[in-house]
C-alpha positions as CSV (number, residue, x, y, z in Angstrom):
1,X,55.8,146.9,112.4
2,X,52.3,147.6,113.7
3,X,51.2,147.2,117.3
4,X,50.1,143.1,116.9
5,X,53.4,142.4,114.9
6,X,54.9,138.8,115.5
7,X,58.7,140.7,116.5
8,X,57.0,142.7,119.0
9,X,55.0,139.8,120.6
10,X,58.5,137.8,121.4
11,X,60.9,140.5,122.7
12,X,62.3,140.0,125.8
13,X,63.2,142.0,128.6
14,X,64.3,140.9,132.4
15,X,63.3,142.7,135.9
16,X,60.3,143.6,137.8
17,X,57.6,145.4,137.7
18,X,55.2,148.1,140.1
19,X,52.2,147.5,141.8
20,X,50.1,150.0,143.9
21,X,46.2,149.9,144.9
22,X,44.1,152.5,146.5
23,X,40.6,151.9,147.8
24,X,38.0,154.5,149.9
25,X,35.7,151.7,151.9
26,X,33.2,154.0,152.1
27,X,32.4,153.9,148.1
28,X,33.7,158.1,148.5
29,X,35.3,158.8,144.8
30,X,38.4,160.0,144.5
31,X,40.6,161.9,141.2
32,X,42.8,159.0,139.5
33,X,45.5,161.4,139.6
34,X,46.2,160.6,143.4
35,X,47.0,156.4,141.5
36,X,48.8,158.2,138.8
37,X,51.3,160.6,141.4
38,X,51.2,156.6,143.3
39,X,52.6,154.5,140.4
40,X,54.8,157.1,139.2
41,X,56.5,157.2,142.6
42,X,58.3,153.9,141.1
43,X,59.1,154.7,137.9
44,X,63.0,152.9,138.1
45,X,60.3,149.3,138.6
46,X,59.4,150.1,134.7
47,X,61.1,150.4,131.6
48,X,58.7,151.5,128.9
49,X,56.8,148.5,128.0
50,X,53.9,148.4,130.0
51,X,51.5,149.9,131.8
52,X,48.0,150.6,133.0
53,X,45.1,151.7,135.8
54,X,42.0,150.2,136.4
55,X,39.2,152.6,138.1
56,X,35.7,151.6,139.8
57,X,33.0,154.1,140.2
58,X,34.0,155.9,137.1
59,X,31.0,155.7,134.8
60,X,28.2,157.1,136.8
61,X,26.0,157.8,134.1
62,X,26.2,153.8,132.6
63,X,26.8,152.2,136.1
64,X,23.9,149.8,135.1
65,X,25.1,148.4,131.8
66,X,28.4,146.7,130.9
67,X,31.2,148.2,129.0
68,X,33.7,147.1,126.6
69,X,36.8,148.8,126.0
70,X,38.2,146.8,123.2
71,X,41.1,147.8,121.3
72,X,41.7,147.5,117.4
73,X,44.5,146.8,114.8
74,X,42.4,148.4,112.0
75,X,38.7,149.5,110.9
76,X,37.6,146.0,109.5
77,X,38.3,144.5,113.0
78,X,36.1,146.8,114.4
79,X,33.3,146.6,111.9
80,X,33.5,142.8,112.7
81,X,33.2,143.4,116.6
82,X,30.2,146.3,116.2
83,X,28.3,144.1,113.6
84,X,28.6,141.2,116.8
85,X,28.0,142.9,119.3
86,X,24.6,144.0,117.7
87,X,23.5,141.3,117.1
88,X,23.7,140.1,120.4
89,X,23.3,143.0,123.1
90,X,21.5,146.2,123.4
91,X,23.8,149.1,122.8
92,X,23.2,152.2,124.9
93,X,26.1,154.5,123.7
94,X,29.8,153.5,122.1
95,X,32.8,155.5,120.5
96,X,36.2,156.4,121.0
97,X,38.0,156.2,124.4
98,X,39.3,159.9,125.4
99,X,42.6,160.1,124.6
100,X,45.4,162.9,124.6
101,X,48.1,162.7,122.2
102,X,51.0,161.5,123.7
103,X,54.0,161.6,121.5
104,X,56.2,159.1,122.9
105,X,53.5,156.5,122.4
106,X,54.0,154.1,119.4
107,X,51.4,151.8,117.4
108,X,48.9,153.1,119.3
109,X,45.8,151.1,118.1
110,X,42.2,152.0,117.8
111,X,40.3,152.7,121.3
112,X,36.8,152.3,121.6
113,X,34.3,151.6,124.6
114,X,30.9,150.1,124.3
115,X,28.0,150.5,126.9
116,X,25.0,147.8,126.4
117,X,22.4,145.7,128.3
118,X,21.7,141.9,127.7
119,X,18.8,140.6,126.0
120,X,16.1,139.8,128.1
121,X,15.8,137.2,127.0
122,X,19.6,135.8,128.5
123,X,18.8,137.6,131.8
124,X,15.6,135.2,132.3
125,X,17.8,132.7,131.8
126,X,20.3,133.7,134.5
127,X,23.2,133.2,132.9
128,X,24.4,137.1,132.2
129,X,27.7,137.1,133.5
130,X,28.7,133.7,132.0
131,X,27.1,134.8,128.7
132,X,29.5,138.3,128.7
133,X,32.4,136.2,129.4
134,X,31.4,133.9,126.4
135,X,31.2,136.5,124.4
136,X,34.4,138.5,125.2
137,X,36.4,135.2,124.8
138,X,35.1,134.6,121.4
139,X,36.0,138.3,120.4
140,X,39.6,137.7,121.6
141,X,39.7,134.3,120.2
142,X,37.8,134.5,116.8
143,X,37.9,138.2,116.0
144,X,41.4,139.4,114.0
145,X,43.0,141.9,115.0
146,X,40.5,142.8,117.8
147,X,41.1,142.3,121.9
148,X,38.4,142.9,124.8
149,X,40.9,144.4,127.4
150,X,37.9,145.6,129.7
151,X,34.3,144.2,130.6
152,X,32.8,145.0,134.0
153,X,30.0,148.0,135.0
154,X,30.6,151.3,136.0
155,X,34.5,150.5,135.7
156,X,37.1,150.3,133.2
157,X,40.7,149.3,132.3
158,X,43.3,151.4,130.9
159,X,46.6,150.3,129.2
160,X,49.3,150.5,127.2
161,X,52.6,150.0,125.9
162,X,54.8,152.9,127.7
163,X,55.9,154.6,131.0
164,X,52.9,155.3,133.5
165,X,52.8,158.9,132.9
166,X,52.5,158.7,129.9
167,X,49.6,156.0,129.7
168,X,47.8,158.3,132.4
169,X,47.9,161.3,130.3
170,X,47.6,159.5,127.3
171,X,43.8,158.1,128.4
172,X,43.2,161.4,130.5
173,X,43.1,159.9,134.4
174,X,43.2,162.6,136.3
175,X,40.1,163.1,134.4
176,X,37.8,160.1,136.4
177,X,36.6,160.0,140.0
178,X,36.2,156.2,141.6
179,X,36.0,155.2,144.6
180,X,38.7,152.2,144.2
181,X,41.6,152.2,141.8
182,X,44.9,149.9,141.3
183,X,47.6,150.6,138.8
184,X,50.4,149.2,137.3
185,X,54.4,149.8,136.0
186,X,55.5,146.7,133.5
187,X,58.6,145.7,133.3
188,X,58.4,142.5,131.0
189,X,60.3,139.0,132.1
190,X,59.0,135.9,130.0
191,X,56.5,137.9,127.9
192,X,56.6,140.2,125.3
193,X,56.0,144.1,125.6
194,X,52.8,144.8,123.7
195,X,49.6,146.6,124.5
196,X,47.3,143.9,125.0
197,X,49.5,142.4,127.5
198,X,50.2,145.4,129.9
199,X,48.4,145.2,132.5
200,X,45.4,145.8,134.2
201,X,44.1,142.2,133.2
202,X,40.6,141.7,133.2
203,X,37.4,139.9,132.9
204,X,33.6,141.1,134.5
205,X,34.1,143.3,137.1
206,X,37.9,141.9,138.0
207,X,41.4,143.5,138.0
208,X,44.7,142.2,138.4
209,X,48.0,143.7,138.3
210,X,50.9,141.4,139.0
211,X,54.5,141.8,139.9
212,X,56.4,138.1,139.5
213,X,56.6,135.5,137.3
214,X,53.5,132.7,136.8
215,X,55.8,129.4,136.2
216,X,52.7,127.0,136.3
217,X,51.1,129.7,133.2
218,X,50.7,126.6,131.1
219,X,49.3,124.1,133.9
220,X,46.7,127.3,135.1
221,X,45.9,127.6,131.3
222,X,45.1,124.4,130.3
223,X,43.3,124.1,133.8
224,X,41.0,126.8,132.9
225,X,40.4,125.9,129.4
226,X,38.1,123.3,130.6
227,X,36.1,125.9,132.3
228,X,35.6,128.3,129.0
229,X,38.3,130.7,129.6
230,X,40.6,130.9,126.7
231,X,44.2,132.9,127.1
232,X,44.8,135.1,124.3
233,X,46.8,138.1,125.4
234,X,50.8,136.9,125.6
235,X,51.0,137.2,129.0
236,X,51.2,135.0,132.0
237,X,49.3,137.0,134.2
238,X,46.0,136.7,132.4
239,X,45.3,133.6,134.2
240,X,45.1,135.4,137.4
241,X,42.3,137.0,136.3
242,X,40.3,134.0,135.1
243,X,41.5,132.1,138.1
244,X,39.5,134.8,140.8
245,X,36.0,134.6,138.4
246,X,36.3,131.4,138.8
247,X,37.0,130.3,142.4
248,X,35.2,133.3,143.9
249,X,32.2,133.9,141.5
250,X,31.8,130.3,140.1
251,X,32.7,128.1,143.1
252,X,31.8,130.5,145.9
253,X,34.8,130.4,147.5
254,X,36.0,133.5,150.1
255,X,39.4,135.0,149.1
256,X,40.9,133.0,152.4
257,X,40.3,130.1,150.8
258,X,41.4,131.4,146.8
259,X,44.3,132.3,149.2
260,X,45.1,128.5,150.0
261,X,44.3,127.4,146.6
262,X,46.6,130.2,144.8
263,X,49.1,130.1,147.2
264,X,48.7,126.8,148.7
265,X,50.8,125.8,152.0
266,X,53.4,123.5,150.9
267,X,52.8,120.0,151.8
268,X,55.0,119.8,154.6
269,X,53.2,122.5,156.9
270,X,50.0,121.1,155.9
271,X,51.1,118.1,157.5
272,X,52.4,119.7,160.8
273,X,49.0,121.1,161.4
274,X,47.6,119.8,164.9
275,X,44.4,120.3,163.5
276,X,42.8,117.8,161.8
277,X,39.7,118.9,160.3
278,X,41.6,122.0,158.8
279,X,44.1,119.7,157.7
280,X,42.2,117.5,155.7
281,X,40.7,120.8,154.5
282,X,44.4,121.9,153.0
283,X,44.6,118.8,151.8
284,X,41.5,118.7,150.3
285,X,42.1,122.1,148.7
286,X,45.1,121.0,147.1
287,X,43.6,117.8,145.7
288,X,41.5,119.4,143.6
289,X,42.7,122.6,143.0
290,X,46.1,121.8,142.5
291,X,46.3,122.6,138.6
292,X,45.0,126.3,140.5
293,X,47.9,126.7,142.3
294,X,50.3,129.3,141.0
295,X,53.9,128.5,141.2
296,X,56.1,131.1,140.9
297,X,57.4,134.6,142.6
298,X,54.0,136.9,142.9
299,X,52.6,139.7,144.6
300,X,48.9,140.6,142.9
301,X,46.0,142.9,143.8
302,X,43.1,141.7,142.6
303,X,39.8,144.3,142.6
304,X,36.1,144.1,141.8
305,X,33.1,146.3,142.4
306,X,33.2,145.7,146.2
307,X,36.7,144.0,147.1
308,X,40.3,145.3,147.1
309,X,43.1,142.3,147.5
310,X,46.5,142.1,148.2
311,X,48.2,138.5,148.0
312,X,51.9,137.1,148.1
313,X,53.3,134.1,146.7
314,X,54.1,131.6,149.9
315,X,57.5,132.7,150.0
316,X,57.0,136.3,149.5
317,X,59.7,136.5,146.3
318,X,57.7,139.6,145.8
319,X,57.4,142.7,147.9
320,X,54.0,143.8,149.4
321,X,52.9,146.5,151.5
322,X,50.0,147.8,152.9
323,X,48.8,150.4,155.4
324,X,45.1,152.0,156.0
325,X,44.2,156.3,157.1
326,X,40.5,156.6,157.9
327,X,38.2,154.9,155.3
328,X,41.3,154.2,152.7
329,X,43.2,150.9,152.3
330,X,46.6,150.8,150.3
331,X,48.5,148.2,149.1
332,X,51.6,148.6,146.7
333,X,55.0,147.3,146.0
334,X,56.7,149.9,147.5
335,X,56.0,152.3,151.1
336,X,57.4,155.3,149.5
337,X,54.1,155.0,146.6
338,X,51.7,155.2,149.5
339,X,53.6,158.1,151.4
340,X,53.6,160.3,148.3
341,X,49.9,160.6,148.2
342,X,49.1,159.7,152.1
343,X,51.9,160.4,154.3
344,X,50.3,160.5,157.6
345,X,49.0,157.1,158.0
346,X,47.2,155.3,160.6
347,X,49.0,152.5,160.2
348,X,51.8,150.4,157.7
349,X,52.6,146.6,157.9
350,X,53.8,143.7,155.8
351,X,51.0,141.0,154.5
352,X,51.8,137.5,155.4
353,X,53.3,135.4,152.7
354,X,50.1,133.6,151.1
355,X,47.5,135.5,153.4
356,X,45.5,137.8,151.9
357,X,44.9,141.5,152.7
358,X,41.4,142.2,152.1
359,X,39.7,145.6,151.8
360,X,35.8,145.6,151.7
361,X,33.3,148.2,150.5
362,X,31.4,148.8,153.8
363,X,27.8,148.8,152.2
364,X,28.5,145.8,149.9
365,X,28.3,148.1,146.8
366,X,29.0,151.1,144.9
């Protein structure tokens, strides 16, 4: 059965999963073989259904126009996706993804990556970003057989159904420099191994890769349907994504305070805060944003051009860990997958349960 068959979307497999970022704040680019050696370091967190990198700084050459890597069942989809994106971008260069063959890989679909600019015309109108999330959602939504699994500048997302060696030598890793990458080893719980749904997930210039379970998925889903973003992928994690564009790039919001709305304080220490303006903040926050609030075990780092961050469910039912040498931050699952590409280390510690561990990029971009 091919790679978008109905048997494959609904199997079911129970554990964890593998979670590792590394970022230089200094913008200095790096091989993605040093997040490959990382993520493999955990291999026993995996079992064959999932997994992916996401890299920034790795398109040089097109770091001014947006990319697409979509991924296809068959030829007509992507006729259908070329004939729209024509139509409403200007294309600077497209074609297959590089790719080894990888033999243990199965239903491997069609790859391809799209470099364009938007019309004049929608940048006057200063609407870009929300018009390339627009469109990405109606390709996922409306196009058969066709998935945008990638859409930021000078970045890109990698993933796929198998072990994390395999996916890295399967889309050549080793073979990009960036300055920030994050990485991930799936092993499915309530959602089905496919290769739409391993993750990096992404939308714009954001990454997430998750370890956990997203209990509030339909609450968060339905949430965010009223602001345009439409889930389409099978997995719960997706809404993480949408979740960061929207309370960090829409509503403006710090990731201190996407911290108290994702992983709100529970009622009770609100309420033992002596403080009462930052009380009736937490309240506040949890008012409005409480369909935002994801329930759940979790551990997540989320990335974008310029940011790197870790985050923990309020319990911590997911481990975290992070530690900095020089100019690098790292933040994984698991000490040993920082050690094995940076042993001597400045310093290791454990991020607070719901408090976010933020790495910045010192000149504000790439």
């Amino acid at each position: 059965m091919g790679v978008w068959g109905s048997a494959q979307r609904t199997e079911k497999d129970i554990s964890g999963c593998g979670i590792v970022g590394i970022m230089n704040e200094r913008g200095d680019a790096f091989s993605g073989e040093s997040i490959a050696v990382s993520i493999c370091t955990m291999m026993e967190r995996g079992n064959g259904l999932g997994a992916g990198f996401a890299g920034y700084g790795i398109y040089p050459d097109f770091k001014d126009y947006w990319c697409f890597h979509v991924m296809y069942q068959e030829e007509k989809a992507r006729e259908a996706v070329e004939e729209y994106l024509a139509k409403r971008f200007v294309l600077k260069h497209q074609g297959p993804i590089p790719t080894n063959t990888v033999r243990a890989l199965r239903s491997v679909p069609l790859l391809w990556r799209y470099f364009f600019d938007v019309r004049n015309e929608v940048k006057d109108a200063a609407g870009e970003e929300d018009y390339i999330v627009e469109c990405l959602m109606e390709i996922n939504r409306n196009i058969a057989g066709a998935f945008v699994f990638s859409s930021g500048k000078n970045m890109g997302i990698f993933k796929g159904a198998g072990n994390p060696d395999e996916i890295a030598d399967f889309y050549r890793i080793s073979d990009y420099s960036g300055y920030l990458w994050t990485a991930h080893n799936r092993f499915p719980t309530n959602t089905p191994g496919w290769w739409g749904g391993a993750h990096p997930f992404g939308i714009l210039n954001w990454s997430v890769v998750h370890n956990g379970e997203i209990s509030s998925y339909g609450v968060n889903r339905r949430y965010l349907e009223g602001f345009g973003y439409y889930c389409s992928l099978s997995t719960d994690t997706e809404v993480m994504a949408y979740l960061f564009d929207l309370l960090v790039r829409r509503h403006g919001f710090s990731f201190d305070v996407v911290g108290k709305i994702v992983a709100s304080s529970f009622w009770s220490q609100i309420e033992r805060i002596e403080d009462a303006d930052e009380r009736a903040f937490l309240r506040a926050l949890r008012l409005v944003y409480g369909s935002a609030l994801v329930n759940g075990p979790f551990a997540v780092i989320v990335a974008n051009a310029n940011y790197m961050v870790g985050l923990n469910d309020r319990i911590k039912l997911r481990p975290l860990v992070a530690a900095r040498r020089g100019d690098y931050l790292y933040i994984s699952s698991e000490e040993a997958a920082i050690r094995m590409v940076s042993n001597d280390l400045d310093c290791v510690w454990m991020p607070t349960a719901g408090e976010p561990t933020i790495g910045r990029l010192q000149d504000g971009e790439a």
